[in-house]
C-alpha positions, 0 to 999 in steps of 0.5 A, spaced: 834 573 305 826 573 304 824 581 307 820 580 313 813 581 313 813 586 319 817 593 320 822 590 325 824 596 327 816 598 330 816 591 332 823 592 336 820 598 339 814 595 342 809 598 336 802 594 339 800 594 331 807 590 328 807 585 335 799 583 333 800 583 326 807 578 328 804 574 333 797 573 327 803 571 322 806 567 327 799 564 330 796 562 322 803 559 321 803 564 315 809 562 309 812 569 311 812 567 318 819 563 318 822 569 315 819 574 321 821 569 327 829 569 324 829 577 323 827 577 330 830 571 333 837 575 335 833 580 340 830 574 344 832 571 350 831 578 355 825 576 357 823 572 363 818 568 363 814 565 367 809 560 366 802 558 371 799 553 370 794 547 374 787 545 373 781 549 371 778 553 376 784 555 380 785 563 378 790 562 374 787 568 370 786 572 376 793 571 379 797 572 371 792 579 372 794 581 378 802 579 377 802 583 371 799 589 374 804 587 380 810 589 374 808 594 373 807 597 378 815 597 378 816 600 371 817 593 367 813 591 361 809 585 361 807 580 356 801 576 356 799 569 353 793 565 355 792 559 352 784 557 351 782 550 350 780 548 343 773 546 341 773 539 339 768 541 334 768 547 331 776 548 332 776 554 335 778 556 342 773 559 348 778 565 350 775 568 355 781 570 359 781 577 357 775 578 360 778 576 366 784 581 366 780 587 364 784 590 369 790 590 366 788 590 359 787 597 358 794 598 360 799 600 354 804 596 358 801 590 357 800 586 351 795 580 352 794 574 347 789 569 347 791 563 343 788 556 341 791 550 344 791 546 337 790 541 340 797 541 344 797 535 349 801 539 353 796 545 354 801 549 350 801 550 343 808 550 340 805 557 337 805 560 343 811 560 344 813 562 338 809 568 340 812 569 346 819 570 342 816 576 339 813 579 345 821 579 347 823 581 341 818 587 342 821 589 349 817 586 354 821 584 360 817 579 363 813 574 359 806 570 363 804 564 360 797 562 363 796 555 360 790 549 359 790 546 365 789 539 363 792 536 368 798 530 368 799 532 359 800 539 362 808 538 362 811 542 356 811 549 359 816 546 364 821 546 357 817 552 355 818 557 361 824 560 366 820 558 372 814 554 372 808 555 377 802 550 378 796 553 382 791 549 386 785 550 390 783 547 397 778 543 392 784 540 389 787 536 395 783 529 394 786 530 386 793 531 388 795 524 389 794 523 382 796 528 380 804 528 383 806 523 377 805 529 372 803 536 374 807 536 380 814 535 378 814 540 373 813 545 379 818 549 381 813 553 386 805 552 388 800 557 389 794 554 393 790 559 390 783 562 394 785 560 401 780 563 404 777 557 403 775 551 408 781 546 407 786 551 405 790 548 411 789 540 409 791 542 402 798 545 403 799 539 408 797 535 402 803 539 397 809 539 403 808 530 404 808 529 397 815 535 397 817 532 402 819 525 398 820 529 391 828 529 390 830 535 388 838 537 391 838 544 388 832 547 389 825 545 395 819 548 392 816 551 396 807 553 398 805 560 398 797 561 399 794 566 396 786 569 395 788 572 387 780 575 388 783 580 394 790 581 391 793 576 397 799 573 396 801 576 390 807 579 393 811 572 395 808 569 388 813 575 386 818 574 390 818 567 390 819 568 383 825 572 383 828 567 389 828 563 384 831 566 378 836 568 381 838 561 383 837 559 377 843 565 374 847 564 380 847 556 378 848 556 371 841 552 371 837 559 367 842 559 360 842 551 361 835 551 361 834 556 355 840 552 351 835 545 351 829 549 349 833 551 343 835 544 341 828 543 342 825 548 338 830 545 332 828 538 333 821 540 332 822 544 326 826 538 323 820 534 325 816 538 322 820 539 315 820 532 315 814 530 316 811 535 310 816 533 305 815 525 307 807 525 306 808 527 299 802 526 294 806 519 291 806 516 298 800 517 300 798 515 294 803 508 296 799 509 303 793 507 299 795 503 295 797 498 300 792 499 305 787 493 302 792 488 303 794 490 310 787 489 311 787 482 308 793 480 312 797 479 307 802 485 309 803 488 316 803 495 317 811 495 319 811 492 311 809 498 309 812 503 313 819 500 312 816 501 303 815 508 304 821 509 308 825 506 303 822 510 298 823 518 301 831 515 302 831 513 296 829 520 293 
């Protein structure tokens, strides 16, 4: 077996040097990063992770800050992964939630990464979660993953997290109605968000209507409201959370949860191996060979598919 790029034994102690260099490793799908997330696979699954999400504006930055520094309060250590949009143009992200948790990033018992969406229709790239198997492996007890908030695309965190938050805002209540066939059902509990606000009241009538038509025998989300700005509601989000997950482990629905995000994870990496070792120089090279005559009509584009299939099996 390939020796891993990084000294386990200081990404397992939670040496902030070797988690960086790890998550980097991981992030810029770097040849060693296989080796390293093998090496620290059998150390994961002792994290809890918490995934919060909903639509830009709505203080997801300030409510993940003001929930790490609630953990930490209790002596827990706590991992943070913002993802930021990636610019169409330049490819980059904007990552500008750090500046928004400076509260806690100066804390030696938090670990924050920004990373880029890579164009991950979910709001979360699958990078990101690989990373959060290395902040577990690195010890930290509790996982916060803040996600784009793209609206009803914004679906793979449910996979990805134990418990799943959606933040809305007062604003938010003319939007709801169309949100419910995609962002509202991932939720296992809301924060209305800035609730000091006119239309705090409507906007959480707004959520329990739609509840209250949602079928869901062993779990009722419920609304928290909160002001993230002051501190307000931070302690029933945390609450609400750990009701929760202990619903979750007194079910069996926690270690059922977390077997489907594996089988997921082995699905995409066979995708991903596949689909590397099929676009091949010699059948690109057939792609565009047959491109003319699909252009002509003289072949269809299942034509081809069902040619180039046939010639990965055949090798």
């Amino acid at each position: 077996m390939a020796r891993s790029p990084v000294a386990m034994e200081k990404l397992f102690s939670g040496d902030r040097v070797a988690v960086a260099r790890a998550i980097s490793i991981v992030e810029n799908g770097e040849s060693e990063a296989r080796v390293l997330l093998r090496s620290l696979f059998p150390r994961t699954g002792r994290s809890y992770r918490i995934g919060i999400t909903g639509p830009p504006g709505a203080g997801k930055s300030t409510i993940t800050s003001r929930l790490a520094g609630h953990y930490r309060d209790r002596g827990l250590g706590v991992g943070i992964i913002a993802v930021d949009p990636t610019s169409p143009f330049s490819g980059g992200a904007l990552l500008g939630d750090r500046v928004r948790m400076a509260d806690v990033e100066t804390d030696t018992g938090v670990f924050i990464r920004s990373m880029a969406s890579r164009g991950s229709l979910g709001g979360l790239s699958r990078k990101a979660v690989e990373a959060a198997d290395v902040l577990d492996a690195a010890g930290k007890d509790v996982i916060l993953m803040e996600t784009v908030g793209v609206g009803q695309s914004e679906l793979d965190i449910a996979g990805a997290a134990d418990t799943t938050v959606v933040v809305l805002v007062p604003e938010s209540g003319d939007s709801i109605q169309a949100m419910k066939a995609g962002l509202m059902e991932i939720a296992d509990f809301f924060v209305l968000n800035k609730a000091d606000r006119a239309g705090a009241e409507q906007a959480v009538m707004s959520i329990q209507m739609i509840l209250h038509f949602r079928e869901n025998a062993d779990w009722n989300p419920s609304v928290v409201k909160a002001t993230a700005s002051t501190g307000a509601g931070i302690t029933e989000i945390a609450s609400l959370i750990e009701s929760h997950r202990a619903h979750l482990e007194k079910s069996g629905a926690l270690a059922l949860k977390r077997r489907e995000r594996i089988a997921r994870r082995i699905g995409d990496l066979v995708s991903e191996t596949l689909r590397v070792d099929f676009w091949s120089p010699e059948r690109r090279a057939m792609l565009a060979a047959r491109m003319e005559s699909v252009m002509q009509m003289a072949n269809s584009p299942y034509d081809v598919a069902e040619e180039l299939i046939g010639h990965f099996k055949s090798r």
